[in-house]
PyMOL Python script that loads the backbone (N, CA, C, O; Angstrom):
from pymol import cmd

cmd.read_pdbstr("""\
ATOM      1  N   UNK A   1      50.909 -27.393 101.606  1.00  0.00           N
ATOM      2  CA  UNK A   1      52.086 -28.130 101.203  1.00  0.00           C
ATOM      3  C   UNK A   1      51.885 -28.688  99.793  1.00  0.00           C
ATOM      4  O   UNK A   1      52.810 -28.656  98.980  1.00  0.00           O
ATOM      5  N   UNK A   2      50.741 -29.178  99.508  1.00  0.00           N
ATOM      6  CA  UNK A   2      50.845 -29.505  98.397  1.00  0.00           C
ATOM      7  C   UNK A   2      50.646 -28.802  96.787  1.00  0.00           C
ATOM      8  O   UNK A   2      50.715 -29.236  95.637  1.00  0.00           O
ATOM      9  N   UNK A   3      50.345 -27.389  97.471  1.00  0.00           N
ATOM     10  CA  UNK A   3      50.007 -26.449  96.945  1.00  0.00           C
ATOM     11  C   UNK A   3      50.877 -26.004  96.076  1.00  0.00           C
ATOM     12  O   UNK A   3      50.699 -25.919  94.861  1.00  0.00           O
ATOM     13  N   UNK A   4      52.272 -25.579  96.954  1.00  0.00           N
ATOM     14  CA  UNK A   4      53.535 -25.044  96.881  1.00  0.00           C
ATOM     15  C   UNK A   4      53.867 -26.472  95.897  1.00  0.00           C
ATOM     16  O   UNK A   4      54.030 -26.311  94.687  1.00  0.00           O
ATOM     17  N   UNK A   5      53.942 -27.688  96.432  1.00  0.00           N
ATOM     18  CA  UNK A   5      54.745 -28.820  95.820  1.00  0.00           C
ATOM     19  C   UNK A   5      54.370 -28.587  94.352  1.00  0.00           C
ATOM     20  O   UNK A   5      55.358 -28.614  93.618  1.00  0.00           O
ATOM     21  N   UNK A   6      52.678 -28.265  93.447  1.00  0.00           N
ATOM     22  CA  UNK A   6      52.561 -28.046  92.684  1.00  0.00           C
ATOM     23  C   UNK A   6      52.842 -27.818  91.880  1.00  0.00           C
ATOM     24  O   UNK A   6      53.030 -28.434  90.831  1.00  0.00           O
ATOM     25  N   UNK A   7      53.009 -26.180  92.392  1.00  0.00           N
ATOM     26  CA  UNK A   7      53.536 -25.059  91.492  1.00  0.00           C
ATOM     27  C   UNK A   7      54.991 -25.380  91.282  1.00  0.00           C
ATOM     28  O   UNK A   7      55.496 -25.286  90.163  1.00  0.00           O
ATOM     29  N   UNK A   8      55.773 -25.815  92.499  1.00  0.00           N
ATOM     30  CA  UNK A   8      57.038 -25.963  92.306  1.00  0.00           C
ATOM     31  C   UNK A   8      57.613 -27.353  90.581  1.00  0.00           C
ATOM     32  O   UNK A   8      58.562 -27.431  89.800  1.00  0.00           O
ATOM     33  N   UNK A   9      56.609 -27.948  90.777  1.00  0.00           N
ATOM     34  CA  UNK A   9      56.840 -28.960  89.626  1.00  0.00           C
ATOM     35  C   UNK A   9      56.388 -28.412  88.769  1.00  0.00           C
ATOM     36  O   UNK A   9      56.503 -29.105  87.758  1.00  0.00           O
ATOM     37  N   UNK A  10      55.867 -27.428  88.559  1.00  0.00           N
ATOM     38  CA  UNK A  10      54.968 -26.409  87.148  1.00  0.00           C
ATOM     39  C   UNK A  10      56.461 -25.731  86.990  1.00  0.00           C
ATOM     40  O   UNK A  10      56.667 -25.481  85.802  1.00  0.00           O
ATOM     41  N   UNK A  11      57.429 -25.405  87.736  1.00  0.00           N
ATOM     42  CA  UNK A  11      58.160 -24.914  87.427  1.00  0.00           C
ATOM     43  C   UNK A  11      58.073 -23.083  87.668  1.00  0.00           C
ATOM     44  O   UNK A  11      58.650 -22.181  87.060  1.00  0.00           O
ATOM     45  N   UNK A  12      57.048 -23.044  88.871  1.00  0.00           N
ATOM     46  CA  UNK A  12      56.690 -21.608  89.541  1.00  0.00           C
ATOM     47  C   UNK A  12      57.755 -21.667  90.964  1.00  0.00           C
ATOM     48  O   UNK A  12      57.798 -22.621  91.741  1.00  0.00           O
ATOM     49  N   UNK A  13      58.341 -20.766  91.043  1.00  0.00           N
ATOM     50  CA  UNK A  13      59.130 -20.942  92.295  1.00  0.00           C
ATOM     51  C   UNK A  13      57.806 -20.556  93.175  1.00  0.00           C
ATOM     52  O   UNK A  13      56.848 -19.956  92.687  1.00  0.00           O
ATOM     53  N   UNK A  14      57.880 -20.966  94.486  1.00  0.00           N
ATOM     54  CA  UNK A  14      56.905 -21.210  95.193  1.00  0.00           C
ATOM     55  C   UNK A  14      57.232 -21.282  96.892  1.00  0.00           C
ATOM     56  O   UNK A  14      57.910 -22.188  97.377  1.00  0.00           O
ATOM     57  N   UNK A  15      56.756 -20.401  97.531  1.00  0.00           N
ATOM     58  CA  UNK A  15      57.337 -20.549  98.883  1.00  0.00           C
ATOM     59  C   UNK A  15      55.751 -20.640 100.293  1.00  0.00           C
ATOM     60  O   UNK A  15      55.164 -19.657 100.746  1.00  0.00           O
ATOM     61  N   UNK A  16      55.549 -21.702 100.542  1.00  0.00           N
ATOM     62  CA  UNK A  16      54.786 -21.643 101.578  1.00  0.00           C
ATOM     63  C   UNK A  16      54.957 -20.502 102.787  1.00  0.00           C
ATOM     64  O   UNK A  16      55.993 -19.941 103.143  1.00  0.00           O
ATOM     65  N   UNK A  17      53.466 -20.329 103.351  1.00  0.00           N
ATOM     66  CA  UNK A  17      53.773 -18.856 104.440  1.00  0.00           C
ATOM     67  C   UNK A  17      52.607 -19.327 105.235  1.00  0.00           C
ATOM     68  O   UNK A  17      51.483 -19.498 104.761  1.00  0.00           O
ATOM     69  N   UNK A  18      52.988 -19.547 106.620  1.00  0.00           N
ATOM     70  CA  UNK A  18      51.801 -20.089 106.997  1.00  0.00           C
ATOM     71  C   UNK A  18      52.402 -19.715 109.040  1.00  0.00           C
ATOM     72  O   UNK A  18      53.559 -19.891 109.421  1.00  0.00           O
ATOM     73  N   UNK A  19      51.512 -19.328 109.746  1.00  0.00           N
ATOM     74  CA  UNK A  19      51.749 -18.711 110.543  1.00  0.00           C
ATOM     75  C   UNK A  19      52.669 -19.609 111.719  1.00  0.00           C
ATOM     76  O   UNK A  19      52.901 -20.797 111.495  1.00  0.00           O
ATOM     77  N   UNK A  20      53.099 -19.041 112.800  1.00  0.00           N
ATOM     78  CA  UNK A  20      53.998 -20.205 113.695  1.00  0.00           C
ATOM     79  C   UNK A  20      53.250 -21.266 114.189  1.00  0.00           C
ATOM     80  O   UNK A  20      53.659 -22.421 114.067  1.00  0.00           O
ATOM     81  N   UNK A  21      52.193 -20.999 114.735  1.00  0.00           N
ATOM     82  CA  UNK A  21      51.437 -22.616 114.788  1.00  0.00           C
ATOM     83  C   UNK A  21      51.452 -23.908 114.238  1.00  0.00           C
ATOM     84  O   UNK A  21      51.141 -25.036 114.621  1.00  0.00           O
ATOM     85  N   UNK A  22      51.879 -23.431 113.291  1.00  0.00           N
ATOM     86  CA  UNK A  22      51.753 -24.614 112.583  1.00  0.00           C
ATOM     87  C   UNK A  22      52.269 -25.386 111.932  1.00  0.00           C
ATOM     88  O   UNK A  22      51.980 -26.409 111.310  1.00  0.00           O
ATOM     89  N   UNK A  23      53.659 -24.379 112.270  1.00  0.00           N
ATOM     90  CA  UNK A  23      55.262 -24.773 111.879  1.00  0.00           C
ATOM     91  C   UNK A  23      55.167 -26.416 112.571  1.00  0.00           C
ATOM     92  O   UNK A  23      56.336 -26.691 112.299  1.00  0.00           O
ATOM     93  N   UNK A  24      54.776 -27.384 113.089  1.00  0.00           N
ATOM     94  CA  UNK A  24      54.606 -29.017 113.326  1.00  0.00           C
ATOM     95  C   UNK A  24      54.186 -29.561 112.068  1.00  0.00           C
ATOM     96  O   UNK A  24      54.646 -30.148 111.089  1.00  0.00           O
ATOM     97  N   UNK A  25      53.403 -29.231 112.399  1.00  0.00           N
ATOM     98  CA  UNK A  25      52.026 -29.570 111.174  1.00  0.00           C
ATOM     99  C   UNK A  25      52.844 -29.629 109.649  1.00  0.00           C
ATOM    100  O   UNK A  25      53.010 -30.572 108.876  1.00  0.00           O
ATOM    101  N   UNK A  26      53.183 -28.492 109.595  1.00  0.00           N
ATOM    102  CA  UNK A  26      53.674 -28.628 107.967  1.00  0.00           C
ATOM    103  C   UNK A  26      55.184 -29.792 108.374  1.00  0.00           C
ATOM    104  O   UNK A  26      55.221 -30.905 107.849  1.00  0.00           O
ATOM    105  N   UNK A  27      56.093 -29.417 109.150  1.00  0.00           N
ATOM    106  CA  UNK A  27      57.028 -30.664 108.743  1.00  0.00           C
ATOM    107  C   UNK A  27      56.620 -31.307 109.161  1.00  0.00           C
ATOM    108  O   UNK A  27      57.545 -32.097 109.349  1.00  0.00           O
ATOM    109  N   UNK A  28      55.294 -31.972 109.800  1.00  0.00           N
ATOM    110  CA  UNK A  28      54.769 -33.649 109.700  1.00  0.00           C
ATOM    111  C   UNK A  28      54.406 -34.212 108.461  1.00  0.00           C
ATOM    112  O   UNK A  28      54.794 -35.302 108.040  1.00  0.00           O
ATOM    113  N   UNK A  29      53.218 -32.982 107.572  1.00  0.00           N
ATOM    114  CA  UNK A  29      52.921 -33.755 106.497  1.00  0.00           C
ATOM    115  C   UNK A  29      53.676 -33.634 105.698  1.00  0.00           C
ATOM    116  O   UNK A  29      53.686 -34.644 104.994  1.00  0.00           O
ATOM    117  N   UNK A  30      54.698 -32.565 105.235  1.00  0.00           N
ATOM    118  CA  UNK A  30      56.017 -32.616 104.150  1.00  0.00           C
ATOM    119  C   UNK A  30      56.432 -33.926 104.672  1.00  0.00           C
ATOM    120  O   UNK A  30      56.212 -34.619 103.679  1.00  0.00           O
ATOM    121  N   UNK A  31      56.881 -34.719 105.558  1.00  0.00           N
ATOM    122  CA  UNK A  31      57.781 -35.618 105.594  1.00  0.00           C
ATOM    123  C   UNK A  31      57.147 -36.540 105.460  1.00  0.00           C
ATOM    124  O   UNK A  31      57.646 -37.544 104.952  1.00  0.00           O
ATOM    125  N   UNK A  32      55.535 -36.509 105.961  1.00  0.00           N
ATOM    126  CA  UNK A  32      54.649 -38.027 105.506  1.00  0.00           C
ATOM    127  C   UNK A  32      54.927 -37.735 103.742  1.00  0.00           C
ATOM    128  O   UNK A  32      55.840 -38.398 103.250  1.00  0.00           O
ATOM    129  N   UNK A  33      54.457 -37.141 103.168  1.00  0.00           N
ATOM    130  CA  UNK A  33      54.513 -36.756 101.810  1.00  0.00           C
ATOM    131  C   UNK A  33      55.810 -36.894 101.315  1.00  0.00           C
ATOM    132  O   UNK A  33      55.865 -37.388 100.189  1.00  0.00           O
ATOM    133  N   UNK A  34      56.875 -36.594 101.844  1.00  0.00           N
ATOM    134  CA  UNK A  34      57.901 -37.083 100.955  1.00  0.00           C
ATOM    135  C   UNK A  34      58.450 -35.830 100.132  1.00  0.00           C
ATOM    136  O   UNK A  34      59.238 -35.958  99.195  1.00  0.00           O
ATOM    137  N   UNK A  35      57.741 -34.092 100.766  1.00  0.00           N
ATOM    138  CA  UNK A  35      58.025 -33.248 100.013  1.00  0.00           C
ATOM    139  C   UNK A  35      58.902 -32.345 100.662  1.00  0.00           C
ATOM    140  O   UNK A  35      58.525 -31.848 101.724  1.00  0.00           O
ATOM    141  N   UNK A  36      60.234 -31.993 100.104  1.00  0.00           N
ATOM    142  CA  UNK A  36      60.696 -30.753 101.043  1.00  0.00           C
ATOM    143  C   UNK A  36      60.350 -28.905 100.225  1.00  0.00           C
ATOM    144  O   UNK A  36      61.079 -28.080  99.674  1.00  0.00           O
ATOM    145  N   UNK A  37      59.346 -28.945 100.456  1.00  0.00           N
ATOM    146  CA  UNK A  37      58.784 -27.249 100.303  1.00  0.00           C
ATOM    147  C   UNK A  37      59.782 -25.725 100.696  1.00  0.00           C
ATOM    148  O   UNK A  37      60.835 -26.082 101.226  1.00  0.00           O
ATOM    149  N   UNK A  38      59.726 -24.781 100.614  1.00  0.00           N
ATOM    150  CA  UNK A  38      60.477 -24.079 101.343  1.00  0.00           C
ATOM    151  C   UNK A  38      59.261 -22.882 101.864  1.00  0.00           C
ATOM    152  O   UNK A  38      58.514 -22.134 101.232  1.00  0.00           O
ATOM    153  N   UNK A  39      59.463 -23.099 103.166  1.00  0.00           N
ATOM    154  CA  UNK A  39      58.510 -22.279 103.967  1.00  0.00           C
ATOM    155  C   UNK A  39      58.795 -20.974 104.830  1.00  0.00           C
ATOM    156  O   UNK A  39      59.951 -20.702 105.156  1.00  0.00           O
ATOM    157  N   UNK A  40      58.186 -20.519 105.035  1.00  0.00           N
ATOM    158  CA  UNK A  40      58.314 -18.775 105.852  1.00  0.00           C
ATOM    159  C   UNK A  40      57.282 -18.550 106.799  1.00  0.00           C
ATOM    160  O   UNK A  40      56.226 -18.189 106.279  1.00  0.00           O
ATOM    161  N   UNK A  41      57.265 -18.710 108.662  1.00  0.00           N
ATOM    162  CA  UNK A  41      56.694 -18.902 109.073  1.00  0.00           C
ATOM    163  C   UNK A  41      56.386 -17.404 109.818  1.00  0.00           C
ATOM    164  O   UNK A  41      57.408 -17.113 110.438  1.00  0.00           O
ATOM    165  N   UNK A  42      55.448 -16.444 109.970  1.00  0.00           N
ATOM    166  CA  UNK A  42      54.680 -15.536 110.598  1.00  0.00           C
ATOM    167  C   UNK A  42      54.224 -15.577 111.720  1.00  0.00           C
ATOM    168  O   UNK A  42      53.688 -16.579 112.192  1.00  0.00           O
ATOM    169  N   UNK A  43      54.394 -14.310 112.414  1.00  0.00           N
ATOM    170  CA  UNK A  43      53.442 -14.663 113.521  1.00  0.00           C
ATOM    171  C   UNK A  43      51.942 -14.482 113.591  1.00  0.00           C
ATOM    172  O   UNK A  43      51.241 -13.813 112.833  1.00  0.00           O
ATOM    173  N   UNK A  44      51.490 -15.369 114.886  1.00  0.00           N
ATOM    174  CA  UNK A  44      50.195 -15.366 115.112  1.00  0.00           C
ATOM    175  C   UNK A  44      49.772 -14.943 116.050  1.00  0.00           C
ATOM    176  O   UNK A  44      50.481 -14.755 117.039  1.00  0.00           O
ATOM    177  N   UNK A  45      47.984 -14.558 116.006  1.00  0.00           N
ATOM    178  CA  UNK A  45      47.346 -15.162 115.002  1.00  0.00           C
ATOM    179  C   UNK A  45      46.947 -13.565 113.694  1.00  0.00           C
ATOM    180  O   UNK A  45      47.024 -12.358 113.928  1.00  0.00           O
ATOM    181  N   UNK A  46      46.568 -14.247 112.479  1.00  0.00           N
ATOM    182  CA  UNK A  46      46.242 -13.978 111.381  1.00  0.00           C
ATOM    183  C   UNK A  46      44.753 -13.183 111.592  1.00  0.00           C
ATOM    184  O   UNK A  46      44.484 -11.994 111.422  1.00  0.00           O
ATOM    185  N   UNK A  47      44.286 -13.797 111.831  1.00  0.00           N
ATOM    186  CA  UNK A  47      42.684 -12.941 111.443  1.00  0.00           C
ATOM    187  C   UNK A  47      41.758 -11.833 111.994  1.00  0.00           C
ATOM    188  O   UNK A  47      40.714 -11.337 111.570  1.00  0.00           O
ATOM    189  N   UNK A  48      42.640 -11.591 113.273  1.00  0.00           N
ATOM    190  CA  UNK A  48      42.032 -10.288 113.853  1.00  0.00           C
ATOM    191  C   UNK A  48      42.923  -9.010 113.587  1.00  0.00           C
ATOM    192  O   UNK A  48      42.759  -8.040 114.327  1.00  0.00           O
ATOM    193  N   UNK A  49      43.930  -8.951 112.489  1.00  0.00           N
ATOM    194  CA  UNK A  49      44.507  -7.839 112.479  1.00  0.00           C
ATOM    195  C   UNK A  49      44.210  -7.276 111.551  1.00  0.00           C
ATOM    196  O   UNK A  49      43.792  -7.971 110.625  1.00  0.00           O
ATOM    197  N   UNK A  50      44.275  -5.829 111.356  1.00  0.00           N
ATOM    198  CA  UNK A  50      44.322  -4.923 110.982  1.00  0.00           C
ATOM    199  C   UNK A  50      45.365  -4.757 109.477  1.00  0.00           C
ATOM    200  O   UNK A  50      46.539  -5.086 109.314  1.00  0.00           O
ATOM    201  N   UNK A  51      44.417  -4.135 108.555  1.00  0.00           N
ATOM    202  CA  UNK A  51      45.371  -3.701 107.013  1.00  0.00           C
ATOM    203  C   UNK A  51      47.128  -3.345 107.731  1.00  0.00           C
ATOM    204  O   UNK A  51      48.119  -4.020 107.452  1.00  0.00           O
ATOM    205  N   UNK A  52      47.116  -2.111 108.693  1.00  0.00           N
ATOM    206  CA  UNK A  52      48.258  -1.521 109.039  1.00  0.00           C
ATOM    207  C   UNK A  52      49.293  -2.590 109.534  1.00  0.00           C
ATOM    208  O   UNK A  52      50.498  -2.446 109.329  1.00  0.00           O
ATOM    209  N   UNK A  53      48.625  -3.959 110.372  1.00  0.00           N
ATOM    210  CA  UNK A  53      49.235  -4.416 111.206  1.00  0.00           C
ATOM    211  C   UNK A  53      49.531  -5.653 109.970  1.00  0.00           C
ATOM    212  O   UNK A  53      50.692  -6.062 109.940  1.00  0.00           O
ATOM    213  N   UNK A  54      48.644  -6.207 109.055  1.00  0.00           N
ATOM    214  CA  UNK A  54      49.369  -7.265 108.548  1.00  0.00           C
ATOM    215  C   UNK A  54      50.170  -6.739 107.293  1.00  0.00           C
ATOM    216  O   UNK A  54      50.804  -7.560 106.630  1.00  0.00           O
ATOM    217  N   UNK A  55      50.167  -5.061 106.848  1.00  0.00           N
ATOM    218  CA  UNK A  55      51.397  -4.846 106.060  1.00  0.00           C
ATOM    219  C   UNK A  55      52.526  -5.353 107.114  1.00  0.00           C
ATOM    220  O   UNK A  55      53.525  -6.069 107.050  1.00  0.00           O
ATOM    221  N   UNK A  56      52.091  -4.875 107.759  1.00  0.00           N
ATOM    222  CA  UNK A  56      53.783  -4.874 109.248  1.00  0.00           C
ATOM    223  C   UNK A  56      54.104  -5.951 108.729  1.00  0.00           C
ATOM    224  O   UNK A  56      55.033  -5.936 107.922  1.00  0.00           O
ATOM    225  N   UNK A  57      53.388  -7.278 109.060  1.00  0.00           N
ATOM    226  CA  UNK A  57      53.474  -8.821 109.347  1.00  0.00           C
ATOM    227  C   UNK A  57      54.141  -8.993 107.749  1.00  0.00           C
ATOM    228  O   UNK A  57      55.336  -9.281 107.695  1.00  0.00           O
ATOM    229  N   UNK A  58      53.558  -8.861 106.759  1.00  0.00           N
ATOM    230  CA  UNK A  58      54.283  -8.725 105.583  1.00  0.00           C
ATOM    231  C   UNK A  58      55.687  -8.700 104.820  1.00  0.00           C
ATOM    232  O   UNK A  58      56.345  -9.350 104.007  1.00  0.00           O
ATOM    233  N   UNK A  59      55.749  -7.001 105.953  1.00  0.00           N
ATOM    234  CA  UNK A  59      57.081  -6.524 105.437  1.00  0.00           C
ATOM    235  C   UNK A  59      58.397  -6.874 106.568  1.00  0.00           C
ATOM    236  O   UNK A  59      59.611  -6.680 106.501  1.00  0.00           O
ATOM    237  N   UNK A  60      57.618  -7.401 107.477  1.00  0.00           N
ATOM    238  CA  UNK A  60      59.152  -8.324 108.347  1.00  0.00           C
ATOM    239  C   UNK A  60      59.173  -9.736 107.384  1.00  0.00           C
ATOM    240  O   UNK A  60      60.223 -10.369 107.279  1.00  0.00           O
ATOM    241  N   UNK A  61      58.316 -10.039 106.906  1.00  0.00           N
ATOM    242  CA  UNK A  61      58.558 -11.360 106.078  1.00  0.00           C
ATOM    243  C   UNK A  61      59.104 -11.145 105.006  1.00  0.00           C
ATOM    244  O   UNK A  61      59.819 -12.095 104.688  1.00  0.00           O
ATOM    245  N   UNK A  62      59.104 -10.017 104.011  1.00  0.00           N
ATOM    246  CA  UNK A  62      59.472 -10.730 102.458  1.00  0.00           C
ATOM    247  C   UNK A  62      61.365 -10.915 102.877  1.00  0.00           C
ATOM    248  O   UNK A  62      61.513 -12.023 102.362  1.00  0.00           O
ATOM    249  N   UNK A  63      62.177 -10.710 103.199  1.00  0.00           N
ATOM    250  CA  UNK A  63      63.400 -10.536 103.064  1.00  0.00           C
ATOM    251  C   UNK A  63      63.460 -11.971 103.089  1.00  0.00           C
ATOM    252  O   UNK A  63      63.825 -12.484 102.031  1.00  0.00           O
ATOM    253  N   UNK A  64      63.131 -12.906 104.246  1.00  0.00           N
ATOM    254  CA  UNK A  64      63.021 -14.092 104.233  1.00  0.00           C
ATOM    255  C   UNK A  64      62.439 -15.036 102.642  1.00  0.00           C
ATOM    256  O   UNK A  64      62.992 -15.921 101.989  1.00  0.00           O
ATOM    257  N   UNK A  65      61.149 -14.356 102.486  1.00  0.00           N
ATOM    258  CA  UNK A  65      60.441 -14.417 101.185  1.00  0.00           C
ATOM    259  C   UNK A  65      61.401 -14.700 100.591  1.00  0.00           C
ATOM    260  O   UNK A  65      61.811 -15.859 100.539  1.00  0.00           O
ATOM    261  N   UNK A  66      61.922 -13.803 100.066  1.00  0.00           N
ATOM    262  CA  UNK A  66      63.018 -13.503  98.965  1.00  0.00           C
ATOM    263  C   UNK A  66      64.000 -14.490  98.679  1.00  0.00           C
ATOM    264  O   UNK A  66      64.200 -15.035  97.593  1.00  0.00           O
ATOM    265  N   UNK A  67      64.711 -14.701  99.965  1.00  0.00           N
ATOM    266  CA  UNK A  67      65.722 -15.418 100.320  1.00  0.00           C
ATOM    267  C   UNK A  67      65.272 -16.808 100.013  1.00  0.00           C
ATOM    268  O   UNK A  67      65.971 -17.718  99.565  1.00  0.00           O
ATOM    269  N   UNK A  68      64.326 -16.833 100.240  1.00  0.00           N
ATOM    270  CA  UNK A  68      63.758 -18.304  99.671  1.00  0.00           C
ATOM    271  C   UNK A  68      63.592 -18.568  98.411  1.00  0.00           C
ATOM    272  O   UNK A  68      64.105 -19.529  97.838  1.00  0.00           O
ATOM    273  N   UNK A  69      62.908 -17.780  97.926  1.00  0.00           N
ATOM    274  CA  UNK A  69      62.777 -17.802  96.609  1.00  0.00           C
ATOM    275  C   UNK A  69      64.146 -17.861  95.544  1.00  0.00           C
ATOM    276  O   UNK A  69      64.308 -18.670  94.630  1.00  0.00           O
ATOM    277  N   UNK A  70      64.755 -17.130  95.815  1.00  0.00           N
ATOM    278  CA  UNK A  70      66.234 -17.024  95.038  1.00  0.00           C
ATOM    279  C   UNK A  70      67.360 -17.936  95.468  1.00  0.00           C
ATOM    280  O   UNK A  70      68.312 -18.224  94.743  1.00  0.00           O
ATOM    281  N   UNK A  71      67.184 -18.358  96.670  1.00  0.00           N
ATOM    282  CA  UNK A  71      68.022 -19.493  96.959  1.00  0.00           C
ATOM    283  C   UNK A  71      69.523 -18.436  97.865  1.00  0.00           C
ATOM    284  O   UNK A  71      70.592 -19.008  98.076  1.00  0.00           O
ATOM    285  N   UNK A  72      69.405 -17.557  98.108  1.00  0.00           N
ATOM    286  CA  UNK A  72      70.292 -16.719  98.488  1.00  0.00           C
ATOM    287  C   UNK A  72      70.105 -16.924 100.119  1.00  0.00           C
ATOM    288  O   UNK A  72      69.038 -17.145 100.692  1.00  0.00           O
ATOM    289  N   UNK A  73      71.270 -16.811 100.655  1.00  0.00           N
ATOM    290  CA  UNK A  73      71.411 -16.974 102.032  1.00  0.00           C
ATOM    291  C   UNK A  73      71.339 -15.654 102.966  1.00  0.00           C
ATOM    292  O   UNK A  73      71.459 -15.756 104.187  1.00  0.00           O
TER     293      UNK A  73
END
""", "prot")
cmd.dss("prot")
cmd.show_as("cartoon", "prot")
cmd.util.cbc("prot")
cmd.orient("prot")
């Protein structure tokens, strides 16, 4: 979160990606923090998959990606 908040004040558009777990977690500390980020949540888990399987995981995400990034609905 604060990562994204960063870049976003550098003036880098910036979109957090962080798997469904933890979709709590981030709007607890964005809201302790005071930051609204724009996030894209994946499924889990992350670390036992495969090149083939996390292009997959990837390419169901960027459209969302995108959409975030550009502000487009």
């Amino acid at each position: 979160v604060h990562d994204i908040d960063d870049l976003e004040r550098r003036g880098v558009p910036s979109v957090m990606v962080a798997s469904t777990p933890f979709a709590d977690a981030v709007t607890v500390q964005s809201r302790a923090l005071g930051l609204d980020v724009a996030r894209v949540f994946v499924s889990h888990p992350i670390q036992d998959r495969t090149d083939e399987e996390m292009t997959a995981l990837a390419d169901e995400a960027v459209a969302e990606l995108i959409s975030s990034l550009t502000g487009a609905s």
